[in-house]
C-alpha positions as CSV (number, residue, x, y, z in Angstrom):
1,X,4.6,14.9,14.3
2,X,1.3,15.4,12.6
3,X,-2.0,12.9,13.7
4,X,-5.2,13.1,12.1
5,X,-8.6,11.1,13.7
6,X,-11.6,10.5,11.7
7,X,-14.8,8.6,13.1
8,X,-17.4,9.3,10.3
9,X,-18.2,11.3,7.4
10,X,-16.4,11.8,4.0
11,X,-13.2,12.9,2.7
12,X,-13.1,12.7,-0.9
13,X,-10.2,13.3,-3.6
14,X,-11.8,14.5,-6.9
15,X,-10.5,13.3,-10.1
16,X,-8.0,15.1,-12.4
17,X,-9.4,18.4,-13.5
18,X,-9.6,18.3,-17.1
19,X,-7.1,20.2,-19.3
20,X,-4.7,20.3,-16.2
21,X,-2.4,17.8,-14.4
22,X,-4.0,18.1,-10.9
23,X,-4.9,15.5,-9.2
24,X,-5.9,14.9,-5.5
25,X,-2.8,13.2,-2.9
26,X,-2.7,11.7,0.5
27,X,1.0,11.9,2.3
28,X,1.0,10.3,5.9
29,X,5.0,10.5,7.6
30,X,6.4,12.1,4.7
31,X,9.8,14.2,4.8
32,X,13.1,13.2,6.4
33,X,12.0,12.1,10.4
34,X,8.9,12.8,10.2
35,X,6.1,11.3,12.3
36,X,2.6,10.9,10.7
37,X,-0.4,8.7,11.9
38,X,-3.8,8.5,10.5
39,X,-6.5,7.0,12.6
40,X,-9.8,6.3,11.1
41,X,-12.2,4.6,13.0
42,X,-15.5,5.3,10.9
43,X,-16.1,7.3,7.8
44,X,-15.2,6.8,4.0
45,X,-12.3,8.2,2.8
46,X,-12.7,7.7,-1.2
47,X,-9.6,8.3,-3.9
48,X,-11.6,9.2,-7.5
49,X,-9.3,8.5,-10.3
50,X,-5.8,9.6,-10.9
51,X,-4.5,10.3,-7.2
52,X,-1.5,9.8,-5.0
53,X,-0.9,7.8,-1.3
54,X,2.3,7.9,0.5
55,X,2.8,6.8,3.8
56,X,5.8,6.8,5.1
57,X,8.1,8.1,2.4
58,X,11.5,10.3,1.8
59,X,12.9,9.3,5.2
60,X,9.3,9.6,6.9
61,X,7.5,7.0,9.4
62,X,3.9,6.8,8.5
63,X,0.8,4.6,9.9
64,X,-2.6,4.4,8.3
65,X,-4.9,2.5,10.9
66,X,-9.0,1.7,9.9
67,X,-11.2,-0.3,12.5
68,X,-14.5,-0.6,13.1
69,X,-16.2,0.2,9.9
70,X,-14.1,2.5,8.3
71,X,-13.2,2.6,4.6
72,X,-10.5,3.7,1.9
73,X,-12.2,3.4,-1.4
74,X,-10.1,3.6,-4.7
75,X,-12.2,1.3,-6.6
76,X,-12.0,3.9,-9.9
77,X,-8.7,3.1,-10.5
78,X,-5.4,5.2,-10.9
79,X,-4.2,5.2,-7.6
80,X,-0.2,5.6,-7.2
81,X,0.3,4.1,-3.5
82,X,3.6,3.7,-1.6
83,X,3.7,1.7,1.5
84,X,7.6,3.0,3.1
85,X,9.5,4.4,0.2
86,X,12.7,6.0,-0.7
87,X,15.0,7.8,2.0
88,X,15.5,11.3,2.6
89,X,18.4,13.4,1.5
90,X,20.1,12.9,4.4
91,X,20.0,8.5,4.1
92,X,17.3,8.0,6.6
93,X,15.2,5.3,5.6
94,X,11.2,5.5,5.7
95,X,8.8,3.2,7.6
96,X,5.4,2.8,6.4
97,X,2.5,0.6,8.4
98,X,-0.8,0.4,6.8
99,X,-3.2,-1.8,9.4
100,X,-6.7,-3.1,8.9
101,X,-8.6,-4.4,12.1
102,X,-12.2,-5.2,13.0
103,X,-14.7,-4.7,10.0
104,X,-12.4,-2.2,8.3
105,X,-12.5,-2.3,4.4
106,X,-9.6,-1.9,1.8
107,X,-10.4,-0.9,-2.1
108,X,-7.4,-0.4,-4.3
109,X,-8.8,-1.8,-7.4
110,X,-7.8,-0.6,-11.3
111,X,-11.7,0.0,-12.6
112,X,-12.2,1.1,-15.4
113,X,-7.9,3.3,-15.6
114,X,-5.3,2.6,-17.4
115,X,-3.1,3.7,-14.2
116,X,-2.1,2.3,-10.8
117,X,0.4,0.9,-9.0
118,X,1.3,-0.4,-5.2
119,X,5.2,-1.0,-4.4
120,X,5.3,-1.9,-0.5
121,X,8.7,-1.7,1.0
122,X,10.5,-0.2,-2.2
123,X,14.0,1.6,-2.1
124,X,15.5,0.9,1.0
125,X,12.6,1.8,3.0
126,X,10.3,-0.9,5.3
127,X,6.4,-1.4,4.2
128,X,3.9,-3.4,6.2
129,X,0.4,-4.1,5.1
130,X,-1.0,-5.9,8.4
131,X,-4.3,-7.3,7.9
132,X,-6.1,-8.5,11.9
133,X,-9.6,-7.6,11.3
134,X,-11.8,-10.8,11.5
135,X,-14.7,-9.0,9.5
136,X,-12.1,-7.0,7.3
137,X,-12.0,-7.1,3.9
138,X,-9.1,-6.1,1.8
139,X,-9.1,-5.6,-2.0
140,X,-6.2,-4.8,-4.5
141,X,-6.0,-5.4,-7.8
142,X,-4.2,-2.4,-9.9
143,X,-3.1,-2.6,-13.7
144,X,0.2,-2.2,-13.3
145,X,2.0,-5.0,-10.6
146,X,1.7,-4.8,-7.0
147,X,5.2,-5.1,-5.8
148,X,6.5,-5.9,-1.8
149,X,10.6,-5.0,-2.3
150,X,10.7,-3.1,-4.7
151,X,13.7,-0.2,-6.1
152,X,11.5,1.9,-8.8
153,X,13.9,5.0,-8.5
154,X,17.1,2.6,-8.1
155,X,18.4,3.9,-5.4
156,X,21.7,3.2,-3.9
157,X,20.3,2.1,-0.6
158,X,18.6,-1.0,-2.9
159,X,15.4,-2.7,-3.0
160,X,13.2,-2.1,0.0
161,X,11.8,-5.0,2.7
162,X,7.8,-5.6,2.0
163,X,5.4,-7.5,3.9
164,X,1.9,-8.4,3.8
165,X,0.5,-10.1,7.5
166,X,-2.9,-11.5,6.9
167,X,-4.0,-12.4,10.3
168,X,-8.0,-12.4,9.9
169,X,-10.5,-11.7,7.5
170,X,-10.4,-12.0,3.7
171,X,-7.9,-10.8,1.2
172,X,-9.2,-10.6,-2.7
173,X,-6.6,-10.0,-5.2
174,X,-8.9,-9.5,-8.0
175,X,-7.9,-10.6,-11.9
176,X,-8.6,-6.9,-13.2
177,X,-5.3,-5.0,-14.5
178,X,-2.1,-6.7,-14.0
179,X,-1.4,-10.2,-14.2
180,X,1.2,-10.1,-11.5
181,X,1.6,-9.4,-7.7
182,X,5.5,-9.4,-6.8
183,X,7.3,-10.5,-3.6
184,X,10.8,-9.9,-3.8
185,X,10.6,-7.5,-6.8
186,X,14.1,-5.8,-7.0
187,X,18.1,-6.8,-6.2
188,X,18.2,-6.2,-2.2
189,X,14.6,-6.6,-2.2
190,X,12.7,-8.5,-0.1
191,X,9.1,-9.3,-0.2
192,X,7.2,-11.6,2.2
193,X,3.3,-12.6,2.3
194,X,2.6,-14.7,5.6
195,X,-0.7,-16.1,6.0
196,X,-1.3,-16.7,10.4
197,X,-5.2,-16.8,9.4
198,X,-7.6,-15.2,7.0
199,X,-8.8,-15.8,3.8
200,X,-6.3,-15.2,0.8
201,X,-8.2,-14.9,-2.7
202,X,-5.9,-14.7,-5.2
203,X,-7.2,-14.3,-9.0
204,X,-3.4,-13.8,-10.5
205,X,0.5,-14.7,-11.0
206,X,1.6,-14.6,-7.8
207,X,5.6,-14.6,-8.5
208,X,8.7,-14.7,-5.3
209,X,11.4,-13.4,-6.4
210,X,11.3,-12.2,-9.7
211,X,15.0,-10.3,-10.0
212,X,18.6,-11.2,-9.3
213,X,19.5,-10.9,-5.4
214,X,15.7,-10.3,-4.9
215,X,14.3,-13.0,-1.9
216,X,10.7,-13.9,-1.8
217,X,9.0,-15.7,0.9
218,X,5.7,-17.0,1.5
219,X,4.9,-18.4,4.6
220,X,1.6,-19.9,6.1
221,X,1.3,-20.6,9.2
């Protein structure tokens, strides 16, 4: 069990060093039952360029919180993130929660990359973006497709269960990079937005169910 609290300041992942393949990488609940919770309740924690985010991955539960004022910042573009991905060796499934309350902000935007992608809930695994914050603002919009259900590794296990909440505040999906956002993205997968309040801004396809024995749901309440 690992728990990391931030109230202010910076952490910030550089970009890839030139003429080498590293690159910065956030892992939150990662490894086969594994507990790891992030709870930022000030502060900026900025991704520059190519980097990686996984929470709650290879059997691992994982839960990002921001309130207050806090912020995650990948507006450059290039961010891989996984919301609850793939199991460990062993079969145990992963559990990611990323949650955004109060005046908390959100950036996963494609900027100016080539690179990027979000898969929420993707090989067996359980991914929840929950969105309560009434001042919160959450923006995504990567150039590859944001996918909630997802199976990119095919594993055996299937296509994972994805879920966006919006509760309060103000989603953007902005028209920059992909044309698609993806609920229900892979056989076995299921991928649900549900709308309880909020704001949803949507500047592209949004597609349910886009594979055999995929479900999508929307539902707005």
């Amino acid at each position: 069990t690992g728990t990391l609290n931030m109230s202010s300041g910076l952490i910030e992942f550089v970009p890839v060093v030139p003429s080498t393949t590293n690159y910065g990488g956030l892992a939150i609940g990662r490894g086969g039952g594994v507990q790891g919770t992030f709870d930022q309740t000030g502060g900026t924690v900025r991704m520059r360029g190519i980097n990686a985010f996984d929470l709650g991955t290879q059997g691992g539960n994982g839960s990002y919180t921001l309130s207050n004022n806090a912020v995650f910042d990948s507006s450059e573009g290039g961010l891989t993130l996984y919301v609850g991905s793939r199991p460990a060796s062993g079969g145990q499934r992963s559990t990611g929660t990323l949650t955004i309350k109060d005046s908390a902000q959100f950036i996963a935007t494609a900027g100016s990359s080539t690179s990027g992608q979000i898969y929420v809930g993707d090989a067996g695994a359980t991914g929840t973006i929950h969105q309560t914050g009434a001042g919160s603002v959450v923006s995504l919009g990567m150039s590859n497709p944001i996918v909630f259900g997802s199976n990119l590794s095919n594993n055996p296990q299937g296509g994972g269960t994805g879920t966006y909440r919006l509760e309060a505040g103000t989603l953007n999906v902005v028209s920059n990079g992909s044309g698609q956002m993806i609920f229900g993205g892979a056989a076995g997968g299921t991928g649900a937005l549900q709308i309880a309040g909020g704001t949803a801004n949507i500047a592209r396809t949004l597609t349910v169910a886009s594979a055999a024995g995929s479900t999508g749901v929307i539902d707005q309440s």
